[in-house]
C-alpha positions in Angstrom: 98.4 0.3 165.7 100.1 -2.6 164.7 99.9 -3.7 160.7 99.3 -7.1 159.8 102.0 -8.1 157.3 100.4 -10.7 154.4 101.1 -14.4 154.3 103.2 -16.0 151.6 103.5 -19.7 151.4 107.4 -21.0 149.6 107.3 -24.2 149.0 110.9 -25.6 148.2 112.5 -29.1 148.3 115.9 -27.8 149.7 116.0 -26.7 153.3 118.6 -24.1 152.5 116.3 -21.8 149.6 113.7 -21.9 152.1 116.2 -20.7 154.9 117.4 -18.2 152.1 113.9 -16.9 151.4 113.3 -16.7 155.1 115.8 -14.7 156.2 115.9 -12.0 152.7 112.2 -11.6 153.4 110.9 -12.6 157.2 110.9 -8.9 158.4 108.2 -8.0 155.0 105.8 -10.7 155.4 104.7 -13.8 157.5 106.6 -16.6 155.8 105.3 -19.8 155.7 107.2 -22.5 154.3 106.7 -25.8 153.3 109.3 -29.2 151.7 106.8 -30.2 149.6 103.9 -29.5 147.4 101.5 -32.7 150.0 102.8 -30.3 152.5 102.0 -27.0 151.1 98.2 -28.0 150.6 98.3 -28.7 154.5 99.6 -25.3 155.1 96.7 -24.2 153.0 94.3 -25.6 154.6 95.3 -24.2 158.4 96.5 -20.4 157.3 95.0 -17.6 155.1 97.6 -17.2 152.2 97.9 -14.5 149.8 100.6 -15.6 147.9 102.5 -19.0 147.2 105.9 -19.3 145.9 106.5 -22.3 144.7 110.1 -24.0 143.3 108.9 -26.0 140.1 111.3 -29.9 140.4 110.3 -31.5 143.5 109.8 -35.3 144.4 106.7 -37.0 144.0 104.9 -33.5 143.4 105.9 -31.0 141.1 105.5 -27.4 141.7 103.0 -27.3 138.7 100.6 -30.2 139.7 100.5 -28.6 143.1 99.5 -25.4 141.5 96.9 -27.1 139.8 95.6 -28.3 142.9 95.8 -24.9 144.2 94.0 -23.7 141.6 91.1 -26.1 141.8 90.7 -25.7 145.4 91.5 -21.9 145.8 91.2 -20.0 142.8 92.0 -16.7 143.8 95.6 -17.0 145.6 98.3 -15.5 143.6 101.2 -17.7 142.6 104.9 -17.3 141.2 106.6 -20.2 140.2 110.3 -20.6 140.5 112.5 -22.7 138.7 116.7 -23.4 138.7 115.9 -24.6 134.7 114.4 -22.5 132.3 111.7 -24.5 130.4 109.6 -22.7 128.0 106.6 -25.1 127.7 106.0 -25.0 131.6 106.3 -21.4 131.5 103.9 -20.9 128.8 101.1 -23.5 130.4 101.7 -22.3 133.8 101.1 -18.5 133.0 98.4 -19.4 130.7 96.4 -21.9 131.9 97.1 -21.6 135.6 97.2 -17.8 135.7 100.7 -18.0 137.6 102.0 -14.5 137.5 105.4 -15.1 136.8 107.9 -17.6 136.3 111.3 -16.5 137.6 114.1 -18.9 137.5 116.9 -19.1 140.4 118.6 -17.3 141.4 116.2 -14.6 141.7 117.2 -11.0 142.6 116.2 -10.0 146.3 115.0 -6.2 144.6 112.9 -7.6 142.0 111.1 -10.6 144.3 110.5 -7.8 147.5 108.5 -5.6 144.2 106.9 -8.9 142.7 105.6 -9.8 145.6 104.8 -6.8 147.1 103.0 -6.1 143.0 101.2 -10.1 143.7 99.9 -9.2 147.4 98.1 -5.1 145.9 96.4 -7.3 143.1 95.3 -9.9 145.8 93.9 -6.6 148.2 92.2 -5.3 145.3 90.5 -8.4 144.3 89.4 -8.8 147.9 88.2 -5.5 148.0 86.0 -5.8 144.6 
């Protein structure tokens, strides 16, 4: 019997995280991957997600307006927000306000992403299963 490995949606302006995240993670989970936030609301709409990663600076949408989006239009995907800058007032509204569960800035360490996610995608079976 064959297990169906959860969906994560990244969402990065540079092709070269995204090929990074791909290759760290491809054999764990179905990676879908998007340049932009106008793009990762497309990817949305075709595939059942249980998690986006999203980088926070990107053109013409930021990784916190699209999360807003998210939020409005699919409240219950889990999100982690990743960042090369450490701002503290995004962090704060992003957790708070747009229940992101964390906000890890780049690099990230393989270890602790693989039990983040892993940590994102229980709470998303549990809440499905409720």
């Amino acid at each position: 019997m064959k297990i169906k490995k959860s969906t994560i949606l990244y969402i990065d302006d540079e092709i070269s995280n995204i090929f990074i995240f791909k290759k760290l993670f491809d054999g764990y989970y179905n990676i879908i991957t998007a340049l932009s936030g106008f793009e990762g609301l497309q990817m949305l709409e075709k595939h059942q997600i249980e998690l986006v990663i999203t980088d926070q600076r990107m053109p013409k949408m930021s990784g916190l307006e699209f999360l807003k989006k998210v939020t409005q239009k699919w409240p219950n995907i889990k999100s982690i927000m990743l960042s090369a800058y450490s701002d503290m007032d995004i962090t704060y509204s992003v957790i708070k306000d747009l229940k992101v569960l964390r906000y890890i800035t780049k690099p990230f360490d393989q270890i602790e992403m693989k039990l983040l996610i892993d940590w994102a995608i229980e709470l998303q079976l549990i809440e499905i299963e409720e």
